[in-house]
N, CA, C and O atoms as a MOPAC input file, in Angstrom:
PM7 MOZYME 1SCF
protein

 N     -7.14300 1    11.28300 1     3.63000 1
 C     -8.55700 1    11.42900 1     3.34500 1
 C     -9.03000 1    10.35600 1     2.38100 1
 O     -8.19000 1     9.90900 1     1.59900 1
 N    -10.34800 1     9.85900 1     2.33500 1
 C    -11.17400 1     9.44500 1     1.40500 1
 C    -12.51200 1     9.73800 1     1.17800 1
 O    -13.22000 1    10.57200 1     1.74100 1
 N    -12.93300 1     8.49900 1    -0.23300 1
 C    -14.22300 1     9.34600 1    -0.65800 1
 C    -14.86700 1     7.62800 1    -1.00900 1
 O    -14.34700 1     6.51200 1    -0.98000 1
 N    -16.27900 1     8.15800 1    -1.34100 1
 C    -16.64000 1     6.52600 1    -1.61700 1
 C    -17.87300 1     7.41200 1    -1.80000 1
 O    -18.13300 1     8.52000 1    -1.33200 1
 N    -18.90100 1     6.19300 1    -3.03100 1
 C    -19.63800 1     6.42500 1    -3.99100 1
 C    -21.14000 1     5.72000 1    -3.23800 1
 O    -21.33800 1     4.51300 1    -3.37100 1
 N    -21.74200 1     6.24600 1    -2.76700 1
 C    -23.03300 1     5.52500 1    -2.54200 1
 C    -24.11400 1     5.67000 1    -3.13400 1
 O    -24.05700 1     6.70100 1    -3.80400 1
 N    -25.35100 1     5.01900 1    -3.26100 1
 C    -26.42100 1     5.40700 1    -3.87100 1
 C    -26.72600 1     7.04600 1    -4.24500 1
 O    -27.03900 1     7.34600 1    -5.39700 1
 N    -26.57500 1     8.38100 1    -2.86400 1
 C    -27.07800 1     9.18000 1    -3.35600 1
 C    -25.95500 1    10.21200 1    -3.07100 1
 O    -26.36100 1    11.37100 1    -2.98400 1
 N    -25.00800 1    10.07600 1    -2.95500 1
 C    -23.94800 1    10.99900 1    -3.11400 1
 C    -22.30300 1    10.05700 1    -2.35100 1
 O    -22.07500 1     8.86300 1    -2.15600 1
 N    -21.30400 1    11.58400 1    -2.06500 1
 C    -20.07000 1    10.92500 1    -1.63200 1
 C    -20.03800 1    10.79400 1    -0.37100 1
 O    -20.98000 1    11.23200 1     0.28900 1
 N    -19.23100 1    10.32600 1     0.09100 1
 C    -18.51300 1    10.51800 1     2.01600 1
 C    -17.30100 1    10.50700 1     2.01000 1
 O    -16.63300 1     9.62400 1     1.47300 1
 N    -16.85100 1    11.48100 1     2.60500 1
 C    -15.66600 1    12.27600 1     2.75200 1
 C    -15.27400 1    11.70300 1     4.48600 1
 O    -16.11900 1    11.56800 1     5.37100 1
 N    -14.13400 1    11.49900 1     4.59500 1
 C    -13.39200 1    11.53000 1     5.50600 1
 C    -11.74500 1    10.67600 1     6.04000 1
 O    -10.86700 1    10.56800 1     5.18400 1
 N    -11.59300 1    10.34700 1     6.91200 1
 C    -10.05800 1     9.59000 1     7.12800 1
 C    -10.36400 1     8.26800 1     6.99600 1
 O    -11.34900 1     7.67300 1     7.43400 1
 N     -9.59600 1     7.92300 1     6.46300 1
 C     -9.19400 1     6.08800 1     6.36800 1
 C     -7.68100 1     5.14300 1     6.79600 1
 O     -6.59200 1     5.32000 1     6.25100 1
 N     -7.92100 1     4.29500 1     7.72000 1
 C     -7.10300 1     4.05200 1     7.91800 1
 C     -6.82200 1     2.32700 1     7.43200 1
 O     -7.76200 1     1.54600 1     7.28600 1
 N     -5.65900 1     2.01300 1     7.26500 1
 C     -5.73100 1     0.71800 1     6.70800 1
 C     -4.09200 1    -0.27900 1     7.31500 1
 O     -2.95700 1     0.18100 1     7.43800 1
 N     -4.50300 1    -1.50000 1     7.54400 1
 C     -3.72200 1    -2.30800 1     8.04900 1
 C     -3.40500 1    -3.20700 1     6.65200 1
 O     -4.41800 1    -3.45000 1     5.99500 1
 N     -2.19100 1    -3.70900 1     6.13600 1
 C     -1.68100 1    -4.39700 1     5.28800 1
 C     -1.04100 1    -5.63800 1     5.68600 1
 O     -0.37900 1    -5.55300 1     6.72000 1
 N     -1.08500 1    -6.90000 1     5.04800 1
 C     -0.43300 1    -8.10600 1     5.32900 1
 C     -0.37400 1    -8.83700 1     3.90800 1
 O     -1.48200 1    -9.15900 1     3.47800 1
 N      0.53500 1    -9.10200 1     3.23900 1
 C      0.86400 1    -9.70200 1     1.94900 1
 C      1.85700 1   -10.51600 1     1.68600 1
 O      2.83600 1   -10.55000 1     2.43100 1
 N      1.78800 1   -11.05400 1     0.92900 1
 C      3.16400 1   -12.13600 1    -0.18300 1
 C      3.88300 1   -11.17900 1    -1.16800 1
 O      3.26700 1   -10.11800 1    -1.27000 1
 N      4.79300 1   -11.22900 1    -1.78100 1
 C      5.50800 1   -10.75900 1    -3.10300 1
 C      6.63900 1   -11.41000 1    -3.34100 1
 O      7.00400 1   -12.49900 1    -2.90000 1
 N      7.21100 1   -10.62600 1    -4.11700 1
 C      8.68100 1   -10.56900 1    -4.56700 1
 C      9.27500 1    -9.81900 1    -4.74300 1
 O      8.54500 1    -8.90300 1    -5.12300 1
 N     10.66100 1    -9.37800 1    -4.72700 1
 C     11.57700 1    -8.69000 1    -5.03600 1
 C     12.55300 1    -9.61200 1    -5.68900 1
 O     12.96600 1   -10.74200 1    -5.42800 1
 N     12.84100 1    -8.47500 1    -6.90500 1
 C     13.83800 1    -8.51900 1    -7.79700 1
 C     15.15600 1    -7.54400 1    -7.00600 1
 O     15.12200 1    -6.47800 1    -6.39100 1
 N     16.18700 1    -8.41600 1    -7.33700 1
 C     17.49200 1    -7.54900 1    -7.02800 1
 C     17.88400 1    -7.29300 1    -8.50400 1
 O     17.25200 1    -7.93400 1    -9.34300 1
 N     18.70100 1    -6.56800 1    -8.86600 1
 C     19.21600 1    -6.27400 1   -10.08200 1
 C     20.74100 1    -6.31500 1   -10.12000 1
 O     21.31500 1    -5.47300 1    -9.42900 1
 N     21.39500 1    -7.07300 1   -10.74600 1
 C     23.21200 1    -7.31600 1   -10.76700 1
 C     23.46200 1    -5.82000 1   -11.13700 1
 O     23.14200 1    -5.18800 1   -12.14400 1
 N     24.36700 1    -5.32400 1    -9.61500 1
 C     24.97500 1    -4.39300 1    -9.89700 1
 C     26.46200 1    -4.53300 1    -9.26800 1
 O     26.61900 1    -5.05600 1    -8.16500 1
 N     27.16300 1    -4.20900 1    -9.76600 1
 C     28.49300 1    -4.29600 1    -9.73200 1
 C     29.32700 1    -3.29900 1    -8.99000 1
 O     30.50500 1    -3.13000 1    -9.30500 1
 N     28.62400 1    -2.46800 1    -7.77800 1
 C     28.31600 1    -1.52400 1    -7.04600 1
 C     27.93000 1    -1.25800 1    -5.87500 1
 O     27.14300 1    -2.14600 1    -5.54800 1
 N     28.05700 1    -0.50700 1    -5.05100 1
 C     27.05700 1    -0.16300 1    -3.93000 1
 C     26.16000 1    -0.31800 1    -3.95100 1
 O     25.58100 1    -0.66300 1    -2.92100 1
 N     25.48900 1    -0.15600 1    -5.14800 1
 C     23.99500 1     0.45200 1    -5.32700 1
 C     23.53000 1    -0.18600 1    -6.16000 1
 O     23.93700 1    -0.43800 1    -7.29400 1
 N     22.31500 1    -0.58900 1    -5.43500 1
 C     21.25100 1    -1.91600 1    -6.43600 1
 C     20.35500 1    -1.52400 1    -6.56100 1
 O     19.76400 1    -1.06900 1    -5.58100 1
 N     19.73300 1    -1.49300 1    -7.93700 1
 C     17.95200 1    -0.99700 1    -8.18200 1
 C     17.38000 1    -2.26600 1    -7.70100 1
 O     18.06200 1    -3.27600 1    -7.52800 1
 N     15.90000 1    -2.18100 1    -7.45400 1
 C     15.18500 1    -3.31300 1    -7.25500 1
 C     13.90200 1    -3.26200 1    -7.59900 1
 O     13.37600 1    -2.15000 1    -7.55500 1
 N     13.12300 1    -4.36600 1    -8.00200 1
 C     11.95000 1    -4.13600 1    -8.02600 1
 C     11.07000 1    -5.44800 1    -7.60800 1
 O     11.20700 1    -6.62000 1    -7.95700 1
 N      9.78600 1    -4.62700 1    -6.43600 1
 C      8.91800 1    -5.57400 1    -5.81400 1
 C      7.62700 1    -5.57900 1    -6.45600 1
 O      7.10500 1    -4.61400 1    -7.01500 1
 N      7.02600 1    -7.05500 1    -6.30200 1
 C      5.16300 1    -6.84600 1    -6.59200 1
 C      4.62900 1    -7.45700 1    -5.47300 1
 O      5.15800 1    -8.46600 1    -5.00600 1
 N      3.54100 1    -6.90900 1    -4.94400 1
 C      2.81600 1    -8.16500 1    -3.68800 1
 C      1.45400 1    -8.39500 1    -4.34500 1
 O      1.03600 1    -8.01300 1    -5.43800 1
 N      0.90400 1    -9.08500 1    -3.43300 1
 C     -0.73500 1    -9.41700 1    -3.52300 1
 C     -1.05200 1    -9.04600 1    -1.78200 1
 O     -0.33400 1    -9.49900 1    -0.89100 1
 N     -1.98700 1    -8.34600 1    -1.57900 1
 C     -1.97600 1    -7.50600 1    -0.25000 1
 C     -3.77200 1    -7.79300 1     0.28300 1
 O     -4.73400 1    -7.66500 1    -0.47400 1
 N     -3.84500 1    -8.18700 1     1.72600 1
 C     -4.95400 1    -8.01100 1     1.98800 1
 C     -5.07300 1    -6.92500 1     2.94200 1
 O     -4.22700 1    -6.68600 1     3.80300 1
 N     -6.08000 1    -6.31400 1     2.77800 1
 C     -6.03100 1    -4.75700 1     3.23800 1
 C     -7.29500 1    -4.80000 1     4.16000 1
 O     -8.39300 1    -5.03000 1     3.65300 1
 N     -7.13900 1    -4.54500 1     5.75900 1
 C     -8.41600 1    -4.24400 1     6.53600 1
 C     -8.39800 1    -2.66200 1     6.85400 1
 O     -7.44400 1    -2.00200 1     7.26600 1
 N     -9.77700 1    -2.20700 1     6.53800 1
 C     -9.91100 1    -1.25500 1     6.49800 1
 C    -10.50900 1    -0.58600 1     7.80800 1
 O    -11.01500 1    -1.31100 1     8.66400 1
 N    -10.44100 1     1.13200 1     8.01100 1
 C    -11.37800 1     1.44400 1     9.50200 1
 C    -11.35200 1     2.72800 1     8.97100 1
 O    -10.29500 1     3.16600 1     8.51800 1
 N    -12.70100 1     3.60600 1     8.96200 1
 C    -13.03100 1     4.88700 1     8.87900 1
 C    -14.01300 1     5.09000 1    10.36200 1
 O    -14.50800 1     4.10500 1    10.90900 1
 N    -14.14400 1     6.06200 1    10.73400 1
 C    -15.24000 1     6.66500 1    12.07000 1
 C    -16.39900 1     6.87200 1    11.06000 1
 O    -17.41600 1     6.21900 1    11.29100 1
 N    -16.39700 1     7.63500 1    10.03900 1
 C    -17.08300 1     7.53500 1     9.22200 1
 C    -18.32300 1     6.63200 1     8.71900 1
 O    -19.51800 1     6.90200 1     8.60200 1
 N    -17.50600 1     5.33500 1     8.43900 1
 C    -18.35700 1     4.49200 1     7.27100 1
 C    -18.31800 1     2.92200 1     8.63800 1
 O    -17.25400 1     2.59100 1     9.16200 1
 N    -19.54500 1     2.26600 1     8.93100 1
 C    -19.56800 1     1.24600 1     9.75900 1
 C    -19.69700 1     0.54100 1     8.82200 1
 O    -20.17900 1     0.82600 1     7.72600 1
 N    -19.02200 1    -1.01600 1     9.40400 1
 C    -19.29600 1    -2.33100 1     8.74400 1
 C    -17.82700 1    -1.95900 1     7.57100 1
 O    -17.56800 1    -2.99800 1     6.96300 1
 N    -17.36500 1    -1.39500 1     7.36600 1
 C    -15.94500 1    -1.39800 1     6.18800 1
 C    -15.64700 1    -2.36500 1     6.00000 1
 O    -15.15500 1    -2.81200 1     7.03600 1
 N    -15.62700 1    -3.23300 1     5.05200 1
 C    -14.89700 1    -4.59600 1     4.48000 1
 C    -13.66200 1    -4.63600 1     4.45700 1
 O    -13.20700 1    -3.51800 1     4.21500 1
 N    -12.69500 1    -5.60300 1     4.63100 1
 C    -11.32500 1    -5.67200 1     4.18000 1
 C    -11.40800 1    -6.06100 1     2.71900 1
 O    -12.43600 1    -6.63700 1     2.36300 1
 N    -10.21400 1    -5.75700 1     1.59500 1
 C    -10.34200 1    -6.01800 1     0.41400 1
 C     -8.73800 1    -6.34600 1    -0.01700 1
 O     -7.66600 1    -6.04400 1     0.50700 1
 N     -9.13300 1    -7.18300 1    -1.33800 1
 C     -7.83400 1    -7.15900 1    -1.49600 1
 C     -7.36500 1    -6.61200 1    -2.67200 1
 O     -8.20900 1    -6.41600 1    -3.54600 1
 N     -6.04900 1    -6.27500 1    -2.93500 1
 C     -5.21200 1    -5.55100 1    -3.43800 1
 C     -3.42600 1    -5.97100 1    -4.05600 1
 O     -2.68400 1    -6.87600 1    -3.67600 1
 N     -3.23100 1    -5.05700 1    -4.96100 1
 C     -1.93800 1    -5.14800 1    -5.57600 1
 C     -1.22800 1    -3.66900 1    -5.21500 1
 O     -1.78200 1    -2.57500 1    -5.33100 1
 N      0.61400 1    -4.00300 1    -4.58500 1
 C      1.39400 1    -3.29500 1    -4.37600 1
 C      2.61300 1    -3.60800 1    -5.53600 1
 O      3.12300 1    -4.64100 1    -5.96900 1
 N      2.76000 1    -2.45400 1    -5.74600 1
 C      4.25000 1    -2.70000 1    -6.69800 1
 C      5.77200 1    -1.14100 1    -5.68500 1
 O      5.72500 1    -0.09100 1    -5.04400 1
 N      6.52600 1    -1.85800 1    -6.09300 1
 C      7.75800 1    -0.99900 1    -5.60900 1
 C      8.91300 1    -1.13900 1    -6.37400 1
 O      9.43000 1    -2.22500 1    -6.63300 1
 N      9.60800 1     0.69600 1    -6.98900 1
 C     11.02700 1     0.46200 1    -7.91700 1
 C     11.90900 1     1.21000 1    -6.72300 1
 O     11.28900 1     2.11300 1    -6.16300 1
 N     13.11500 1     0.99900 1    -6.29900 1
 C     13.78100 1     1.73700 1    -6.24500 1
 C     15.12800 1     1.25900 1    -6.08900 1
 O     15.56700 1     0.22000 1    -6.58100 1
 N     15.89200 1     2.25500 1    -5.21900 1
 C     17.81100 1     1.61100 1    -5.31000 1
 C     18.05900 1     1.68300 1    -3.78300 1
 O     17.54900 1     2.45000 1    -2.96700 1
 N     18.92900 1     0.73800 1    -3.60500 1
 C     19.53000 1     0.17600 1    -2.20200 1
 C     20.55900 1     0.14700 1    -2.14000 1
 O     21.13000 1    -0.74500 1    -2.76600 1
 N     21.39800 1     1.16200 1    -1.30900 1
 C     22.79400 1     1.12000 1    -1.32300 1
 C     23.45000 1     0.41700 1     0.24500 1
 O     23.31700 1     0.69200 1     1.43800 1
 N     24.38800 1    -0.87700 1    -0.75200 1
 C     24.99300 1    -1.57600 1     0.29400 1
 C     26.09100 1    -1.22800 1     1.09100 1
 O     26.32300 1    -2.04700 1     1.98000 1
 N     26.98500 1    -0.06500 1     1.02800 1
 C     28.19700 1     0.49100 1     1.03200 1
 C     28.65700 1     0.35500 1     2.49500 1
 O     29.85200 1     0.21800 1     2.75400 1
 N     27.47600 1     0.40100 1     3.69000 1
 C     27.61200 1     0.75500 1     4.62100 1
 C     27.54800 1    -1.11000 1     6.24700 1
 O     26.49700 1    -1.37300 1     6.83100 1
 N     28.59800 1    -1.75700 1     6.44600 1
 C     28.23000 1    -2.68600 1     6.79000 1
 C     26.95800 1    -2.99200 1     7.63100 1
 O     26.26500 1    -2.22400 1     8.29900 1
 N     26.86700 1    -4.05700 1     7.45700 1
 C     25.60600 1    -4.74300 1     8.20200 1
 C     24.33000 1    -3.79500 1     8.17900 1
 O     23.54900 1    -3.88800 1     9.12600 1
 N     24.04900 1    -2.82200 1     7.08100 1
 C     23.17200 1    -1.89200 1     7.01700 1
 C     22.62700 1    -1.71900 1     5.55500 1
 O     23.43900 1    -1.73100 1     4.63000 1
 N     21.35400 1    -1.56600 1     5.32100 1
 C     21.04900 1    -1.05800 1     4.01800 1
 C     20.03700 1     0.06800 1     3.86700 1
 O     18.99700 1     0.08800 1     4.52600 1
 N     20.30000 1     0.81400 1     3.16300 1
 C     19.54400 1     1.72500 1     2.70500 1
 C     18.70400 1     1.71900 1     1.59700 1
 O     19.43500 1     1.38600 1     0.66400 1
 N     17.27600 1     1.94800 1     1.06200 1
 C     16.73300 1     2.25100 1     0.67100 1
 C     16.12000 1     3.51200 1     0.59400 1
 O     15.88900 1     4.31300 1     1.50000 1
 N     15.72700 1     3.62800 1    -1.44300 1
 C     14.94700 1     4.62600 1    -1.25300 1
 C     14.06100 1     4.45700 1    -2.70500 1
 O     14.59300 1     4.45900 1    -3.81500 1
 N     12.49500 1     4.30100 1    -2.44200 1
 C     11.90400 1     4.20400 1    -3.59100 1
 C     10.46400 1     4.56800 1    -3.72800 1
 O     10.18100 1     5.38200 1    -2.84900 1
 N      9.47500 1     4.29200 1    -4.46500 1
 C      8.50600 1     4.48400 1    -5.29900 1
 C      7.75900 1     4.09300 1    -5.18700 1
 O      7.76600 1     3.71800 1    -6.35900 1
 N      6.43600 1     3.51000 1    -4.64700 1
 C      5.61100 1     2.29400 1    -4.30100 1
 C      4.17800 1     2.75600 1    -4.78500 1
 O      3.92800 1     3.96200 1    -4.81500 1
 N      3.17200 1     1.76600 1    -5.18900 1
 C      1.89800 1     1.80200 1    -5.52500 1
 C      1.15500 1     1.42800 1    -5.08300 1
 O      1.83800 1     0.70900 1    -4.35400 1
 N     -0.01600 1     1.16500 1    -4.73500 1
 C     -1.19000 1     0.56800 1    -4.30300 1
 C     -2.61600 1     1.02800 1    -4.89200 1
 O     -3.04000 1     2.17900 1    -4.98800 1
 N     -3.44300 1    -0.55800 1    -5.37800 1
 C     -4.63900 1    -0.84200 1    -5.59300 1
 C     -5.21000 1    -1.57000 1    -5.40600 1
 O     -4.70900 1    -2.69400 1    -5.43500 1
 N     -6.57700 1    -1.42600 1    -5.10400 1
 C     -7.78000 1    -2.62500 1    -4.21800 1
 C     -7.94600 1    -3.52900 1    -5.78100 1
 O     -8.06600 1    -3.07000 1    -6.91700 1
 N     -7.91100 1    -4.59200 1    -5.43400 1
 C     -8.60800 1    -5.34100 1    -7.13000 1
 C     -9.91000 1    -5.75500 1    -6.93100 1
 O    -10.39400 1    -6.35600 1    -7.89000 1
 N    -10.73300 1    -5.58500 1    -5.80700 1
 C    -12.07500 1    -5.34600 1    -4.98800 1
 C    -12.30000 1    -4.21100 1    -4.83900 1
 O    -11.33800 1    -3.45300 1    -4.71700 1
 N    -13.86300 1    -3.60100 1    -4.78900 1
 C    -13.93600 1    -2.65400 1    -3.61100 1
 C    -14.64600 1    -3.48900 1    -2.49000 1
 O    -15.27000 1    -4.54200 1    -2.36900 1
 N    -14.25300 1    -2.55100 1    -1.82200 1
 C    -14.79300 1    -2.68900 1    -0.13100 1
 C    -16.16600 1    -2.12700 1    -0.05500 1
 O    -16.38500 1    -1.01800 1    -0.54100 1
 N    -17.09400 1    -2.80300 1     0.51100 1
 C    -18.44400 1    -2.04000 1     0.75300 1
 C    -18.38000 1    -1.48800 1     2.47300 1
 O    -17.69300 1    -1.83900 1     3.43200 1
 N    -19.14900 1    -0.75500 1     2.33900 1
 C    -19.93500 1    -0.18100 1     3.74100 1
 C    -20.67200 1     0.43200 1     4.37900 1
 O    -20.80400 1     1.40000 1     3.63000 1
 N    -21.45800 1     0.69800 1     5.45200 1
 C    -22.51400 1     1.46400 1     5.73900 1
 C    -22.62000 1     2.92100 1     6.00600 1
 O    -22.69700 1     3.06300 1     7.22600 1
 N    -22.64800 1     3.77600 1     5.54800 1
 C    -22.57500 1     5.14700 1     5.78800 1
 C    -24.28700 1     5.76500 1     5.90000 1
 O    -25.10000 1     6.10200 1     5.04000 1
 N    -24.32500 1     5.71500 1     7.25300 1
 C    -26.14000 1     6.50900 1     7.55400 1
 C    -26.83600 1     5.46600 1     6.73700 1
 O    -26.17200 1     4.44700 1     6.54500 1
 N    -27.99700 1     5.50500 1     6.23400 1
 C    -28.52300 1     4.95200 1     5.85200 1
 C    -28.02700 1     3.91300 1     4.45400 1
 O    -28.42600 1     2.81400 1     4.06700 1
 N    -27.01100 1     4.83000 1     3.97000 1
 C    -27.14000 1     4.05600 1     2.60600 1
 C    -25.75900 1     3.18200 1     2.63100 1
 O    -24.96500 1     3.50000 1     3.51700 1
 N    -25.33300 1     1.97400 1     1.64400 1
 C    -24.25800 1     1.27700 1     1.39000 1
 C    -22.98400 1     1.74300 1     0.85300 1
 O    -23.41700 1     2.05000 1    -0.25800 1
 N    -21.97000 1     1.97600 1     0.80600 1
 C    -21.06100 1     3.01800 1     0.20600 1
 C    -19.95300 1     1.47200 1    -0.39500 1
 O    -19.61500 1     0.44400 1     0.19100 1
 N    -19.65000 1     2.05700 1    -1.95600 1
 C    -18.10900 1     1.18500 1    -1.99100 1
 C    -17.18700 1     2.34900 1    -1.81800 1
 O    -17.41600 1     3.55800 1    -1.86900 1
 N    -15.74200 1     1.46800 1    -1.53300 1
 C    -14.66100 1     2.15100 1    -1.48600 1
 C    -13.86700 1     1.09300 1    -2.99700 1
 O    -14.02700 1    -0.03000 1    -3.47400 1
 N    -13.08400 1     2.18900 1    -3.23600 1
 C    -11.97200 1     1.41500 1    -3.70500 1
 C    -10.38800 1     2.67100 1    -3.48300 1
 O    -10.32500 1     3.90000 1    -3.51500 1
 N     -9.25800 1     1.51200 1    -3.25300 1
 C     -8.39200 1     2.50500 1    -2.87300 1
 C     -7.52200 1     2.35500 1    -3.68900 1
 O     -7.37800 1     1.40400 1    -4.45800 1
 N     -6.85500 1     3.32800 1    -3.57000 1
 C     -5.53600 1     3.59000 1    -4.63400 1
 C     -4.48600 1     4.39100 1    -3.46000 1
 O     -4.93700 1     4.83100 1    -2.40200 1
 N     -3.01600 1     4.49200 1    -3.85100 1
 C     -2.39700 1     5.12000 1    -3.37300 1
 C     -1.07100 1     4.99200 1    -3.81800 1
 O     -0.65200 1     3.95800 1    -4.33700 1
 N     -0.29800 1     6.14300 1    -3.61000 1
 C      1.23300 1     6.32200 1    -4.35900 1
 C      2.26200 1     7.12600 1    -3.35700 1
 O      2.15100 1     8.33000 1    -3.12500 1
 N      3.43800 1     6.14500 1    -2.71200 1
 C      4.05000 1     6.56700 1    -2.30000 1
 C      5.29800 1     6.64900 1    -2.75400 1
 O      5.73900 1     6.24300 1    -3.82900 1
 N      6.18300 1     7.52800 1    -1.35000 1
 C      8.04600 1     7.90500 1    -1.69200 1
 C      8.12200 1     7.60200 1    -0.39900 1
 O      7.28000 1     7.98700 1     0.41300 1
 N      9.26400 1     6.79700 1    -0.05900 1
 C      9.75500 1     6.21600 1     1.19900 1
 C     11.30200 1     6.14800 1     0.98800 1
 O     11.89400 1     6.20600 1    -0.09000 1
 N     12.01500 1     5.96600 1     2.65900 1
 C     13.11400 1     5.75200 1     2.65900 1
 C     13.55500 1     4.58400 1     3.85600 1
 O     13.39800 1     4.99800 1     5.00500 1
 N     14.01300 1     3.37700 1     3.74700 1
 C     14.43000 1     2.90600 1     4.51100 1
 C     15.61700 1     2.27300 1     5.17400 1
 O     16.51400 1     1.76000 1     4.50500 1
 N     15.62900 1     2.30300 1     6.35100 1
 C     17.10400 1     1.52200 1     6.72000 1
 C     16.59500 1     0.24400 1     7.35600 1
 O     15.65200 1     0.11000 1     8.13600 1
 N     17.44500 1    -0.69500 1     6.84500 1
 C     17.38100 1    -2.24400 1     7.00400 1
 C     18.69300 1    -2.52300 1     7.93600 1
 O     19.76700 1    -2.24500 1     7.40300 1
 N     18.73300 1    -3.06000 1     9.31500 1
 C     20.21700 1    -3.87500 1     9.37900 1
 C     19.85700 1    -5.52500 1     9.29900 1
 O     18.94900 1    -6.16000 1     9.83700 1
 N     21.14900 1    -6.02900 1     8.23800 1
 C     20.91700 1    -7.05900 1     8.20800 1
 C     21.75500 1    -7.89800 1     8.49600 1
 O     22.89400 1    -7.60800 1     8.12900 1
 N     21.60400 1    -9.06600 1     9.14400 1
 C     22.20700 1   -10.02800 1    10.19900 1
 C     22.37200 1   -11.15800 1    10.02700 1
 O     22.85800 1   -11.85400 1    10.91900 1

């Protein structure tokens, strides 16, 4: 769900969003299976609600902590923590009036990587 602030009240509904970015990841010397890590990106974010016409794409900062265990060949596991924020808002048309968005979001993920 989202919400966004227009001249004379909110709009409520689903948002969906496509991501494409740069960063980095930090590995951390571990002497182990298991490596903490930590990522930052710079993210451009296109946006789509049914809701709100005309939605801007905006851009944004992702950060990610978590640990990756190598134990298992040609395979990695992850599992971590991730953030997201617009450092823009996004404008758009909702009925008559202009609406911004700005997004935020906080996830928990798990992934498997094979690597080659």
């Amino acid at each position: 769900p989202c919400g966004g602030e227009g001249g004379g009240g909110g709009v409520e509904g689903d948002l969906e969003s496509w991501q494409i970015g740069i960063g980095a990841r930090y590995w951390f010397n571990a002497r182990s299976d298991f490596s903490p890590y930590g990522q930052v990106s710079l993210v451009y974010m296109a946006l789509d609600s049914d809701e709100v016409e005309s939605l801007d794409g905006t851009l944004g900062t992702a950060a990610e902590l978590g640990i990756a265990y190598r134990g298992i060949e040609d395979l990695l596991l992850q599992a971590g923590v991730g953030g997201l924020i617009t450092l823009v808002d996004s404008k758009g048309q909702a009925g008559d009036e202009e609406t911004d968005f700005s997004v935020r979001g906080l996830g928990v993920g798990v992934k498997v990587a094979w690597l080659f």
